[in-house]
KEKE-3310 file (N, C-alpha, C; in steps of 0.2 Angstrom, whole numbers, plus 5000, padded with zeros to 4 digits):
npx = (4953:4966:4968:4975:4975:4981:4985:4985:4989:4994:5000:5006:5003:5017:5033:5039:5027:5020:5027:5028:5016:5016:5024:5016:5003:5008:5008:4996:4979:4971:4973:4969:4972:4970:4963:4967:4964:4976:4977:4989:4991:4989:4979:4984:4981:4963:4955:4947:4951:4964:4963:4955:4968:4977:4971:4969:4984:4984:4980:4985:4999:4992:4987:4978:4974:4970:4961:4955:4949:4943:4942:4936:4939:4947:4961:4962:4947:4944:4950:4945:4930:4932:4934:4946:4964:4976:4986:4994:5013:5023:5040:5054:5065:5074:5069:5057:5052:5051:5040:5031:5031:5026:5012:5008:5008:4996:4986:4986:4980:4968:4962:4966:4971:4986:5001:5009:5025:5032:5047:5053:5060:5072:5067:5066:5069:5063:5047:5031:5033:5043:5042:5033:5039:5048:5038:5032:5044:5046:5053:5059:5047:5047:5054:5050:5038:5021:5019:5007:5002:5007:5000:4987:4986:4989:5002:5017:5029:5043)
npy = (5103:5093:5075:5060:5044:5028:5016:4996:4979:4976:4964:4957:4970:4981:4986:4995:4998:5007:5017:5025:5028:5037:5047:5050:5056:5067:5074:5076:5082:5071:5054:5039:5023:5011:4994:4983:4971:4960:4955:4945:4939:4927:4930:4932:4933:4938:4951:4959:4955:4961:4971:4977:4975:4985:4995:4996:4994:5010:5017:5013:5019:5033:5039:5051:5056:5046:5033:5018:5008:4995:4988:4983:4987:4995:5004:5019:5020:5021:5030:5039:5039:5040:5057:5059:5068:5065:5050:5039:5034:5020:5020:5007:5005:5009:4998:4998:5010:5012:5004:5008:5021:5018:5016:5026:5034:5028:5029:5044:5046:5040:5047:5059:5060:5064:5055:5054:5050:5041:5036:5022:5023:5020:5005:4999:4987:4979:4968:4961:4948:4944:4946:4934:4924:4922:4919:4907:4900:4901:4912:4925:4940:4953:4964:4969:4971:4980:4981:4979:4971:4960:4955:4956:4949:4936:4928:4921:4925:4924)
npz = (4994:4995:4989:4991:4983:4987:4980:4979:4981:4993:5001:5009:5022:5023:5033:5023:5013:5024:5027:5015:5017:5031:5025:5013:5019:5029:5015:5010:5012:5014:5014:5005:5006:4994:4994:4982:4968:4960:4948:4941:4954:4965:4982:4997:5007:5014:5007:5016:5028:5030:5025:5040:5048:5042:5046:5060:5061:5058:5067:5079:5073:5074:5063:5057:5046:5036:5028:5024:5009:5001:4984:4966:4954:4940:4947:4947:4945:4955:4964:4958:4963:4975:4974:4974:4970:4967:4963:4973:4972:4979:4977:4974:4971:4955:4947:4950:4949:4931:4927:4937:4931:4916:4920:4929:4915:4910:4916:4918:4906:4903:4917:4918:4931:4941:4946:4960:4967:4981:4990:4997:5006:5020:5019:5007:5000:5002:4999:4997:4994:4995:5010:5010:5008:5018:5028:5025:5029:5041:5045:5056:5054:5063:5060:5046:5044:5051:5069:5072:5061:5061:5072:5071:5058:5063:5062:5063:5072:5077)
capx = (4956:4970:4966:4980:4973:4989:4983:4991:4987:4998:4997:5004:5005:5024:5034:5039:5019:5019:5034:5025:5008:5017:5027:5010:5001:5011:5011:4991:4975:4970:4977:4966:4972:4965:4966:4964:4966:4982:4976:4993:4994:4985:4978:4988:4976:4958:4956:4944:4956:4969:4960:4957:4975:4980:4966:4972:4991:4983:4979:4991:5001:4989:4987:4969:4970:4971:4957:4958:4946:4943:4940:4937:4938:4953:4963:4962:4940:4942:4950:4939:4924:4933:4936:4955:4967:4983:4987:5002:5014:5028:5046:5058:5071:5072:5065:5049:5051:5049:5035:5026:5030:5020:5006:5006:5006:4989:4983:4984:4978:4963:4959:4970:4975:4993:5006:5016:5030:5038:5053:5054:5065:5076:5064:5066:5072:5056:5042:5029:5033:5049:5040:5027:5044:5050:5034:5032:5050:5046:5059:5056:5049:5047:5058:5048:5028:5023:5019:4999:5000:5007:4997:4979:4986:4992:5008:5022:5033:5049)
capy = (5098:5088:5068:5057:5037:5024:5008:4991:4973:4976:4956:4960:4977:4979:4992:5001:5002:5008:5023:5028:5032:5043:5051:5053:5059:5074:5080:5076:5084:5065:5047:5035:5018:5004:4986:4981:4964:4960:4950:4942:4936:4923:4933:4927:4935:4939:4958:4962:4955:4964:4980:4976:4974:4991:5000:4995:4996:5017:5020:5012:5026:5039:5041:5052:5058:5039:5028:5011:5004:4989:4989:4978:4989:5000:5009:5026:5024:5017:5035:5045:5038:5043:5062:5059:5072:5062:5045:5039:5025:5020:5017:5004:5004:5009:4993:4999:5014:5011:5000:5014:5027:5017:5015:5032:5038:5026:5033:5050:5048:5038:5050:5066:5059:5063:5052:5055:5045:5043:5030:5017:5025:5014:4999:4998:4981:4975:4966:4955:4940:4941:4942:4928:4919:4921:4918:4902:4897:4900:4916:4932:4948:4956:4971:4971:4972:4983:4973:4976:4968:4954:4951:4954:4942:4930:4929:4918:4930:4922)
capz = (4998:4991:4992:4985:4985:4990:4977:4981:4986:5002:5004:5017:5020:5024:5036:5016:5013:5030:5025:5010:5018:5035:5021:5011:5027:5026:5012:5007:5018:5018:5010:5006:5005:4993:4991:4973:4967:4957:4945:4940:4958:4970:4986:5001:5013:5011:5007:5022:5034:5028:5028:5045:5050:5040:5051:5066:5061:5055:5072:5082:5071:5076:5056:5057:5041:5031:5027:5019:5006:4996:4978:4964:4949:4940:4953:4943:4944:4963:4966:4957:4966:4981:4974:4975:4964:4965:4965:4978:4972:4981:4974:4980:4967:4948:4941:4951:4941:4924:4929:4940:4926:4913:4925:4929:4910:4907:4922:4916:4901:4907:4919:4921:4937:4941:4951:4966:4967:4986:4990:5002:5011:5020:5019:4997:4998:5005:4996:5000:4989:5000:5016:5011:5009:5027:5033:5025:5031:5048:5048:5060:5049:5065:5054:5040:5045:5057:5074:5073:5056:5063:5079:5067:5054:5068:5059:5068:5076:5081)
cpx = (4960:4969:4972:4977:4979:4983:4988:4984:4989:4994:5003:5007:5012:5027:5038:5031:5020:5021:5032:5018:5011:5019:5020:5005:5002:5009:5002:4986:4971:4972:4971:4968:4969:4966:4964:4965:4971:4980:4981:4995:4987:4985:4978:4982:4971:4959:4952:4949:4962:4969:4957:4964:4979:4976:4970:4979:4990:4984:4982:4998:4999:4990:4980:4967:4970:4966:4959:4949:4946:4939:4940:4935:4945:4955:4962:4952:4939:4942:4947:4934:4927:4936:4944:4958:4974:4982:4994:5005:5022:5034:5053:5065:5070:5069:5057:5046:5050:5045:5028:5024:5024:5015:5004:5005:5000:4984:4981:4979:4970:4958:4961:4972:4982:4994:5010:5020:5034:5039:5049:5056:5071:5073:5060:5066:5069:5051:5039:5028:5038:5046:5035:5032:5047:5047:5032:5038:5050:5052:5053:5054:5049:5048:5057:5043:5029:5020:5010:4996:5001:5003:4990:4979:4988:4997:5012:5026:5040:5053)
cpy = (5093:5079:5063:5049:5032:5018:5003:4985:4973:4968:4954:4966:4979:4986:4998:5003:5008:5018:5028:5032:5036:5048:5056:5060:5066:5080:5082:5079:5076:5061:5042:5028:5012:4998:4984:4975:4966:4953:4944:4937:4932:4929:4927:4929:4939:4946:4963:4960:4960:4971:4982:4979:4982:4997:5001:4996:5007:5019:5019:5018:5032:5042:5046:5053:5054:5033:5021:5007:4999:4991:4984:4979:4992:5005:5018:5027:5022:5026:5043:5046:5040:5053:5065:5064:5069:5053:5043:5033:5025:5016:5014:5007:5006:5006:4996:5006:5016:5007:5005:5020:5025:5015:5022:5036:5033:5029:5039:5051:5046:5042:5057:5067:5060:5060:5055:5050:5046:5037:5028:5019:5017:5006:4996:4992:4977:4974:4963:4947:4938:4941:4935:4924:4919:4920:4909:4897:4897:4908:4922:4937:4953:4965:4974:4973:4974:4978:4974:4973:4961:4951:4950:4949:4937:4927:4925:4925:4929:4925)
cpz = (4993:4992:4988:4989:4981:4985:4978:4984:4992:5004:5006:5016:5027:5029:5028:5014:5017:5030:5021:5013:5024:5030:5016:5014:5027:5023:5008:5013:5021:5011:5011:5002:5002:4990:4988:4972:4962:4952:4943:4947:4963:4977:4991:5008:5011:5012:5016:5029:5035:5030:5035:5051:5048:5043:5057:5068:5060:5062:5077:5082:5071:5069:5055:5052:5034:5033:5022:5018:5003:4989:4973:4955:4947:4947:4950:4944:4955:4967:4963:4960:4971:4980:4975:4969:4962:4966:4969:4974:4975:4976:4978:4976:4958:4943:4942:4947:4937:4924:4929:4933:4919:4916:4924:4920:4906:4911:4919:4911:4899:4911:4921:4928:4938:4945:4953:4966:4976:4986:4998:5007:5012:5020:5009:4996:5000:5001:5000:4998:4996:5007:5016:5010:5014:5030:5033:5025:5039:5048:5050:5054:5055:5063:5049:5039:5050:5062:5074:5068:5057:5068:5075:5061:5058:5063:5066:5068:5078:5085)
residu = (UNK:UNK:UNK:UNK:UNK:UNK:UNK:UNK:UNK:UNK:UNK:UNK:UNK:UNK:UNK:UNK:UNK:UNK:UNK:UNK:UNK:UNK:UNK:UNK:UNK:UNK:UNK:UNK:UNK:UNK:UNK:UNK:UNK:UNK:UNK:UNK:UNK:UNK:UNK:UNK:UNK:UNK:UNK:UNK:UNK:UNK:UNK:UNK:UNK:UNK:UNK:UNK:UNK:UNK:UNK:UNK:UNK:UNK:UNK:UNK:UNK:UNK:UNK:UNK:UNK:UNK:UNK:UNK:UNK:UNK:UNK:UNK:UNK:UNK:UNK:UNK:UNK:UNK:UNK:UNK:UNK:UNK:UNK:UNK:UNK:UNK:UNK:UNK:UNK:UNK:UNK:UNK:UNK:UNK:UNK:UNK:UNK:UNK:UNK:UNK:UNK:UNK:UNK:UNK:UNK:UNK:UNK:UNK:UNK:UNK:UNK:UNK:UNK:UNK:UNK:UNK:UNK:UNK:UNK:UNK:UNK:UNK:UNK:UNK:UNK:UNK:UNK:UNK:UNK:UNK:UNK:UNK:UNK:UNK:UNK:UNK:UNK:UNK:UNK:UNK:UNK:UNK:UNK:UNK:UNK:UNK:UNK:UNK:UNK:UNK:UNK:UNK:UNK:UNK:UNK:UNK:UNK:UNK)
# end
């Protein structure tokens, strides 16, 4: 059984998350989703809610073969304890590449985990630095989160 585990703070988990794990879906027997901390960065929303909000956005999607855990260890021992063979990372744009690529080359060598790389597709241009700036501007993301992530984060909506 193939297992590829998606690591990310998804603070908030964005409709390019979203894009990355149908795409995953696909191409793995199951995806497992986990929310890590990001040390470099303040957590904007508690992990358990979130993982919540990405349940419920899975099912909504009729996603059956994608779980979401919480972890609070390296992403490479999060998806060993889950039996995982690949890791997923999504890529929005080239800077996110030479970033992921030295990830993935500590990764491997760590664990002989290989990386998948899949795109954003048309939603690359998306982060969630940039929507936690729209949302603390009061601007609509409706476009950029999907809508069960904003009704379970109770997110303004305009």
């Amino acid at each position: 059984m193939n297992i590829g585990f998606y690591p990310g703070s998804f603070d908030p988990f964005t409709n390019g998350h979203l894009h990355v794990v149908k795409s995953a879906s696909k191409l793995f027997d199951k995806v497992i989703i986990g929310i890590g901390i990001n040390y470099s960065k303040a957590r904007r929303f508690p992990k358990d809610i979130m993982e919540n909000a990405i349940k419920n956005c899975l099912t909504e999607e009729n996603l059956t073969n994608v779980e979401v855990i919480s972890y609070d260890n390296l992403s490479i021992d999060a998806a060993i304890s889950c039996n995982c063979n690949y890791i997923i990372r999504g890529l929005r744009n080239d800077m996110d590449y030479h970033y992921e690529e030295n990830l993935a080359q500590i990764n491997e060598e760590l664990s002989s985990l290989d990386t998948i790389y899949i795109r954003s597709g048309k939603f690359g241009f998306i982060s969630s630095t940039m929507i936690m700036d729209l949302i603390n501007n009061n601007r609509d993301i409706s476009n950029y989160v999907p809508k069960s992530i904003i009704k379970t984060l109770k997110l303004n909506e305009n």
